[in-house]
N, C-alpha and C positions, 0 to 999 in steps of 0.2 A: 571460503567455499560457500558456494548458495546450492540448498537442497529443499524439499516440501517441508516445511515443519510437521513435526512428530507433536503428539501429547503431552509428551514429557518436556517439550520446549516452552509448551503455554504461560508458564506462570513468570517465566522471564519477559516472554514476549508483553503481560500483562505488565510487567514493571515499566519494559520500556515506553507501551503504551501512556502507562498515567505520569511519566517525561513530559510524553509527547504531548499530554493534554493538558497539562501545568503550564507551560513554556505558549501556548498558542491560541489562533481566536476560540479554539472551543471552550477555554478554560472558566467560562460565565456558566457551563451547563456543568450539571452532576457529572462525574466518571462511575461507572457501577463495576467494580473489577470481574464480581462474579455472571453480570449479563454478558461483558466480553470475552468472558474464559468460554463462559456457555456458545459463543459466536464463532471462536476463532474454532471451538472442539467441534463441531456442527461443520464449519468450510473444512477442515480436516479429514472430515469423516465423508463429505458430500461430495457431487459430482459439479455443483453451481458455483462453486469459488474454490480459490486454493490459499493457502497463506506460504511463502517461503521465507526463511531463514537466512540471513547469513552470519558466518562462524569466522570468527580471528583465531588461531591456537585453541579452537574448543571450545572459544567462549559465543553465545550469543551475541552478538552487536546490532542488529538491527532484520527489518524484516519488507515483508511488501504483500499486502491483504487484497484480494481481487475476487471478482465477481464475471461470470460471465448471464447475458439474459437476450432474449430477443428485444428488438426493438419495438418500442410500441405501435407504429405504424406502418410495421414488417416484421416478416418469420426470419429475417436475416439477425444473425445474433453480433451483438456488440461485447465486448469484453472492459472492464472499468476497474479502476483503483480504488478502494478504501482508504488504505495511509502505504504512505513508504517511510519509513522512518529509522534514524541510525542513529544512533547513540554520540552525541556532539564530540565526544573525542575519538571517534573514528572516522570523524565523516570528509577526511581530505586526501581521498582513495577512489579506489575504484568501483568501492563496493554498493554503491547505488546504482554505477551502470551494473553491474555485473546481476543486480535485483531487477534493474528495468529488462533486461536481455532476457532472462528466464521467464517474466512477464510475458514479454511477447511473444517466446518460443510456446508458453501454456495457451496463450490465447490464438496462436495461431494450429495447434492441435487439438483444442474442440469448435475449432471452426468457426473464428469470431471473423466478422468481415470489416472491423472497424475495432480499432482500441484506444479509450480516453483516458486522460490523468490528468487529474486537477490538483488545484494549491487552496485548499482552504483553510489554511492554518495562518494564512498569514505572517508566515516568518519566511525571509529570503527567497521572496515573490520574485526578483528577477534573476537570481541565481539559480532559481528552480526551473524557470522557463526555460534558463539557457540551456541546462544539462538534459530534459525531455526534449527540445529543438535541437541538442546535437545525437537524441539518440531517435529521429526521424520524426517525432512529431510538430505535430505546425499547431502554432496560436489560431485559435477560430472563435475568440471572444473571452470576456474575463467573467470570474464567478463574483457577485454580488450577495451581500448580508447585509442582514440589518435586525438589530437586539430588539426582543418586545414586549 
């Protein structure tokens, strides 16, 4: 089941998250738990992001953190991803589409005229692309890092 996350989901979502940031390229920078509880309660609470959840038998597995903003060189609003992330022993399901679905069904009701998702983690870069290009979006160039 995918629904908005509640408050009371955060601190799970907060486990998943520092997984997620152990396991990937961010894992060079600090993880602050209590700045991301403060961020995910804040997109909860706000009208400019949403965070959803998805649920196996009750239990948290994974989630999908989004922003919606105007574009800088127009009033037309863009809608973007934070992380989508599932917990590695659930992730051979549906429940990514079924995170990316609700994604765009949020971004297309506050009115986004364009919605992006990026792979900046660096783990299963072509597997990632394929499952965002079978859920309609198109490659229009790659994200670049570099440590400093």
């Amino acid at each position: 089941m995918i629904r908005p996350a509640k408050h009371s989901d955060v601190p799970r979502l907060i486990e998943l998250g520092t997984l997620l940031h152990a396991t990937t390229s961010y894992s060079t920078m600090s993880f602050c738990p209590d700045k991301s509880a403060a961020f995910l309660h804040e997109l909860i609470n706000g009208q400019q992001g949403v965070a959803f959840v998805a649920e196996i038998r009750g239990e948290v597995v994974g989630g999908l953190v989004a922003g919606v903003i105007d574009q800088w060189f127009s009033n037309d609003l863009i809608a973007y991803d934070y992380t989508l992330f599932i917990d590695p022993s659930k992730r051979h399901g549906i429940t990514a589409i079924r995170l990316i679905q609700a994604f765009k069904e949020w971004a297309k009701i506050k009115g986004a005229k364009q919605i992006y998702m990026g792979i900046g983690t660096g783990v299963s870069v072509e597997g990632t692309t394929e499952l965002y290009q079978s859920q309609g979006f198109r490659n229009i160039g790659p994200l670049l890092m570099m440590e400093i």
